[in-house]
MARDONU-638770 format. One line per 3 residues: their letters; for each residue x, y, z of C-alpha. Coordinates in pm, whole numbers. Layout:
// MARDONU-638770
A	X/Y/Z ~ ...
This chain:
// MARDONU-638770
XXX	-1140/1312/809 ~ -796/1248/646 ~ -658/1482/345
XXX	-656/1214/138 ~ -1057/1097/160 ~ -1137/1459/184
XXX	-948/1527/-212 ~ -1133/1161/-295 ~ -1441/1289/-208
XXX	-1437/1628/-369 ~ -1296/1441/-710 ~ -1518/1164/-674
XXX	-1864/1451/-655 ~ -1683/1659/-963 ~ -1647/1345/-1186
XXX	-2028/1246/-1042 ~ -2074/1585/-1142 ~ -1994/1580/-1508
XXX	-2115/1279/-1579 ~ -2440/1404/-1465 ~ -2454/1720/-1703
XXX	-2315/1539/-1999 ~ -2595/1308/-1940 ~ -2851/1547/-1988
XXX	-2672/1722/-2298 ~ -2561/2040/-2094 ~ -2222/1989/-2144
XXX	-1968/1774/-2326 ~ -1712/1610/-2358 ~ -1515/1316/-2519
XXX	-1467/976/-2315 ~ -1175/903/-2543 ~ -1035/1259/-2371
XXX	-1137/1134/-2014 ~ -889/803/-2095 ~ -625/1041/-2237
XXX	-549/1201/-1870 ~ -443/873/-1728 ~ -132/1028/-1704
XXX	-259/1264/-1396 ~ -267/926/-1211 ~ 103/940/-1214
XXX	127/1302/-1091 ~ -126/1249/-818 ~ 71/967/-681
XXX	380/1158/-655 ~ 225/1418/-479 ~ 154/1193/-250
XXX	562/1117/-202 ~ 654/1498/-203 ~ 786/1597/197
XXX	528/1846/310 ~ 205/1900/510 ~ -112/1721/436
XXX	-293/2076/365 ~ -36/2186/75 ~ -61/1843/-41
XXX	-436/1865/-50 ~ -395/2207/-254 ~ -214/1986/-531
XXX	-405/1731/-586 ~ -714/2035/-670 ~ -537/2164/-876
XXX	-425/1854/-1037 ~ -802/1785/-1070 ~ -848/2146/-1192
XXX	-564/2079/-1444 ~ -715/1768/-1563 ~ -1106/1925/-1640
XXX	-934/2190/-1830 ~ -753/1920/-2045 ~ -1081/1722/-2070
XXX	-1282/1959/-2253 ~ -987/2164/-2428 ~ -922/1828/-2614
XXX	-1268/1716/-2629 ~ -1362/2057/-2845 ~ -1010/2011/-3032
XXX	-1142/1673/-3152 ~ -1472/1832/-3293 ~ -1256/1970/-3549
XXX	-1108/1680/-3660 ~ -1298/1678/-4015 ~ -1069/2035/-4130
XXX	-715/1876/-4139 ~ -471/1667/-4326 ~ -706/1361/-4382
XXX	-975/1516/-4598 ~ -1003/1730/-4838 ~ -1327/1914/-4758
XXX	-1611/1915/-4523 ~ -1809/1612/-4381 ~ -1995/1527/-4090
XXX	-1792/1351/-3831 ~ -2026/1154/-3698 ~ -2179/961/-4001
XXX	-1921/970/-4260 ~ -1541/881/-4269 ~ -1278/950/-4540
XXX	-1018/808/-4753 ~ -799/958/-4937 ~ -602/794/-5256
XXX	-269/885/-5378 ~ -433/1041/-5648 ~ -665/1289/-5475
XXX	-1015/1070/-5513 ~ -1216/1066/-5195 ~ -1443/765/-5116
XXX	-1703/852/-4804 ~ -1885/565/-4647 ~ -2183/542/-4354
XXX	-2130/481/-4024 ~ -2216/130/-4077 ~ -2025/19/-4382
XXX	-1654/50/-4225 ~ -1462/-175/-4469 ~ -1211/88/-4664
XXX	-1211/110/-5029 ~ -878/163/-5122 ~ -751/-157/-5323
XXX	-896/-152/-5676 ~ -628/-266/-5782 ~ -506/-604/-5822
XXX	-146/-584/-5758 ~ -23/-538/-5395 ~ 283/-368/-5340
XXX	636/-552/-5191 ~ 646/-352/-4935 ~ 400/-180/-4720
XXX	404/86/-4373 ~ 129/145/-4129 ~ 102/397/-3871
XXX	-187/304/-3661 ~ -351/455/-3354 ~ -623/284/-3180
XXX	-779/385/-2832 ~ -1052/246/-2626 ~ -1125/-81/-2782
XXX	-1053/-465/-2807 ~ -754/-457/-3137 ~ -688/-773/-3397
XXX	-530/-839/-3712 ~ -673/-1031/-3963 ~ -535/-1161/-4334
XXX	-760/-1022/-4602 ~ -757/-980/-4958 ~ -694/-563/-5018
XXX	-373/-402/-4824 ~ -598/-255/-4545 ~ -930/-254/-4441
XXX	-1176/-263/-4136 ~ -1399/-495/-4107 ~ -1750/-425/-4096
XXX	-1908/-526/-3734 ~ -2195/-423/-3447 ~ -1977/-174/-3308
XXX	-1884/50/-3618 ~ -2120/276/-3533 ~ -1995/364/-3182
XXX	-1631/420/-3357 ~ -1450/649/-3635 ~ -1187/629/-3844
XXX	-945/804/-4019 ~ -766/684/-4282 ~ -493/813/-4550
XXX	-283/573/-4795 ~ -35/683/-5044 ~ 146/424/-5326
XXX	510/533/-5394 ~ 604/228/-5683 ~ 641/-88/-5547
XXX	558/130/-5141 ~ 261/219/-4989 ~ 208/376/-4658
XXX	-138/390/-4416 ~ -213/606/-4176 ~ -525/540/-3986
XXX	-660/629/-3623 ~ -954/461/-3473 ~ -1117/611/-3136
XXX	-1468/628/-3013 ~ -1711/898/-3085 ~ -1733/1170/-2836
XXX	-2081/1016/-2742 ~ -1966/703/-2678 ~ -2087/485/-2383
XXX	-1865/256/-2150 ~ -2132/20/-2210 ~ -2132/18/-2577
XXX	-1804/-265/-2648 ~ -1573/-144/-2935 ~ -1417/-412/-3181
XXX	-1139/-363/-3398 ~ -1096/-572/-3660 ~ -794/-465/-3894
XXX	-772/-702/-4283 ~ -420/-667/-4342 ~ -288/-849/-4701
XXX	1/-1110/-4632 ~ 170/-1011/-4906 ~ 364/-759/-4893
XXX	691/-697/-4590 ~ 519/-458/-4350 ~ 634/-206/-4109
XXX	451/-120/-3818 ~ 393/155/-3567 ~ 121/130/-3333
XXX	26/333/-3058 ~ -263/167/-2867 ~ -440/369/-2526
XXX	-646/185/-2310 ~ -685/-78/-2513 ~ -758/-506/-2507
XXX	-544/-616/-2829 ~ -506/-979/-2965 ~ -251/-894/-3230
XXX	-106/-1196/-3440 ~ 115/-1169/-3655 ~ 215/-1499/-3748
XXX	97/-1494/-4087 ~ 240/-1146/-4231 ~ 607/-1088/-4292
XXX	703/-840/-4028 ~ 1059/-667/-4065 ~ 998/-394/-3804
XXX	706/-318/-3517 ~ 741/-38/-3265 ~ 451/5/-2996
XXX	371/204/-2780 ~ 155/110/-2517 ~ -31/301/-2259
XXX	-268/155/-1997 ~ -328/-129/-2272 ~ -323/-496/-2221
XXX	-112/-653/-2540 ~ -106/-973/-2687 ~ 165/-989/-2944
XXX	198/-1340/-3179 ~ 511/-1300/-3405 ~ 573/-1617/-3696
XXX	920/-1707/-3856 ~ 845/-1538/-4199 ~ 1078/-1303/-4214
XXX	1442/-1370/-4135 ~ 1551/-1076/-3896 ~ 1258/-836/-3702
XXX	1316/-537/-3479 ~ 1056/-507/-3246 ~ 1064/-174/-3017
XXX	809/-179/-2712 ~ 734/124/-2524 ~ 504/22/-2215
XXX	337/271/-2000 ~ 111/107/-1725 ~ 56/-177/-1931
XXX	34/-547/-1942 ~ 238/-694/-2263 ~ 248/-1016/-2334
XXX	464/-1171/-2670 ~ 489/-1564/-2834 ~ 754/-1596/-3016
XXX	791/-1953/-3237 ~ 1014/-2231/-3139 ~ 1274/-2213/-3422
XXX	1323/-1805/-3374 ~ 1594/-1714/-3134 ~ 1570/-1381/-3000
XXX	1752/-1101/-2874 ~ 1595/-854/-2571 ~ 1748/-478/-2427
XXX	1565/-343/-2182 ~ 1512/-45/-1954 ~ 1232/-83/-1681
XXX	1098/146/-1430 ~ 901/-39/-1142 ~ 825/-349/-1384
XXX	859/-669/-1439 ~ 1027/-905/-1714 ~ 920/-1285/-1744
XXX	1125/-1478/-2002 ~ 993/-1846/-2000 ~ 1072/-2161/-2238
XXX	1386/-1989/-2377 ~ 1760/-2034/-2261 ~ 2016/-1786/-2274
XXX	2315/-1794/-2518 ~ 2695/-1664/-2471 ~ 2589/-1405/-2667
XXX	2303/-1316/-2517 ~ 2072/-1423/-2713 ~ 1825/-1657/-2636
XXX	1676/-1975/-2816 ~ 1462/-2236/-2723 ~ 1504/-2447/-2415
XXX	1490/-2753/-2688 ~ 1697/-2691/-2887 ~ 1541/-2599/-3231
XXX	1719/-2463/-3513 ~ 1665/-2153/-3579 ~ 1561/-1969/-3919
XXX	1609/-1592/-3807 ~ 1680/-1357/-3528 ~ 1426/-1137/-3322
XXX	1541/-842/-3185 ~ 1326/-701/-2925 ~ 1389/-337/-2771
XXX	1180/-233/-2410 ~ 1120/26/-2230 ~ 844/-33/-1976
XXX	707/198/-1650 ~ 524/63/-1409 ~ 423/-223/-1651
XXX	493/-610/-1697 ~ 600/-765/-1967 ~ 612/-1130/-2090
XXX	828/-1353/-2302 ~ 713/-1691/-2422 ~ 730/-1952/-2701
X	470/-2147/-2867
């Protein structure tokens, strides 16, 4: 028997292995960990590359898979703590309850089955508005709803947390918020994020989406800057013509992205790929590099559109 099928045997019995003993409650460990190490994917395949004898190849790889169980449950105990930092101000139980925290120090604390945030009493929205979001393990979209932010209540809330801070600053207001799986989640069990987002103010985004499905459109919000960061994620990104100039920065990491851009928004792209590809349809290029539609349409504002993409594929298209 080859090297190879003898290190894909021994990882294939040690996952087996695990699995087994979580299942039975004598161990564990946090799936949303287990899609962290994708990574070691990477490694593993460059071993493969590296000029020397099967047997010290063989070597690597075990400890590569050594490497990877110690990461597995070193961050799946990490995450157990996740109640005693910056997003709370005292002690709750992780797996019921989630917090938010106001700008001026109230806590609200809601079930695992009521998921829509509380944070909008008020009845004017701010101008502008930024939102740091990281969401693993789940289908993503973006939906216009009547407070700043919120999650929408649905089946799988109870297989999911979230974390969520806001602070007002004037006419400002910033979100943080993380959504992942509970460390007893099941592959089975389908996670659905639905994010209500208000249309009124100008956002900027960051989002930072692991092994993740997301249907993200933003055609109805006014957008002046996105950056994402995308790893082992299929992305569907819908931009509108509401706001006059957009930066859009896309880091891609074994992912699939695809964005529609309107007709009557020419765009600009820079981009830096390793082992990808770049499809640019319905658009023609300009002397200046830009690029507008193939018809013609006057345009009402720029898109500016930064990537950096490994081993990925990324799409361009109008609609």
């Amino acid at each position: 028997m080859k090297n190879n099928h003898v290190f894909t045997a021994i990882a294939l019995i040690t996952i087996g292995v695990l699995c087994l003993l979580r299942a039975f409650g004598i161990i564990a460990f946090s799936w949303w960990a287990l899609f962290r190490l994708w990574p070691l994917l990477l490694i593993w395949i460059g071993v493969k590359f590296i000029p020397m004898n099967d047997g010290l190849k063989l070597v690597f790889k075990i400890l590569i898979l050594i490497f990877g169980i110690f990461l597995l449950f070193y961050y799946s105990n990490s995450s157990r703590c996740c109640c005693h930092n910056r997003w709370v101000h005292k002690n709750f139980d992780c797996e019921k309850k989630f917090v938010v925290k106001t700008v001026d120090g109230e806590t609200f604390e809601y079930d695992e089955y009521f998921t829509k945030t509380k944070n909008d009493e008020e009845n004017i929205l701010p101008d502008g508005a930024k939102l740091n979001l990281s969401v693993s393990a789940g289908k993503l979209t973006f939906t216009p709803g009547e407070s700043l932010f919120a999650i929408e209540k649905n089946e799988s809330a109870r297989y999911f947390t979230a974390k969520i801070n806001k602070r007002t600053s004037g006419d400002n207001a910033q979100i943080t918020a993380e959504l992942s799986p509970k460390k007893d989640f099941a592959l089975s069990n389908k996670l659905y994020y639905n994010v209500l987002l208000s249309d009124v103010p100008v956002w900027e985004m960051a989002l930072d989406l692991n092994a993740t499905a997301s249907d993200i459109d933003l055609s109805t919000f006014k957008v002046r800057e996105l950056k994402v960061e995308a790893n082992a994620s299929a992305v569907d990104l819908k931009f509108g013509n509401l706001y006059e100039e957009v930066n859009v920065e896309i880091e891609s990491n074994a992912s699939a992205i695809k964005l529609m851009l309107p007709k009557d928004m020419k765009f600009t792209v820079s981009k830096d790929n390793t082992l990808s590809s770049m499809n640019i349809s319905g658009f023609k290029k300009q002397s200046d590099g830009s690029y507008i539609s193939e018809k013609g349409i006057e345009t009402v504002g720029t898109i500016h559109i930064t990537v950096d993409a490994n081993v990925s594929s990324v799409e361009v298209r109008r609609y």
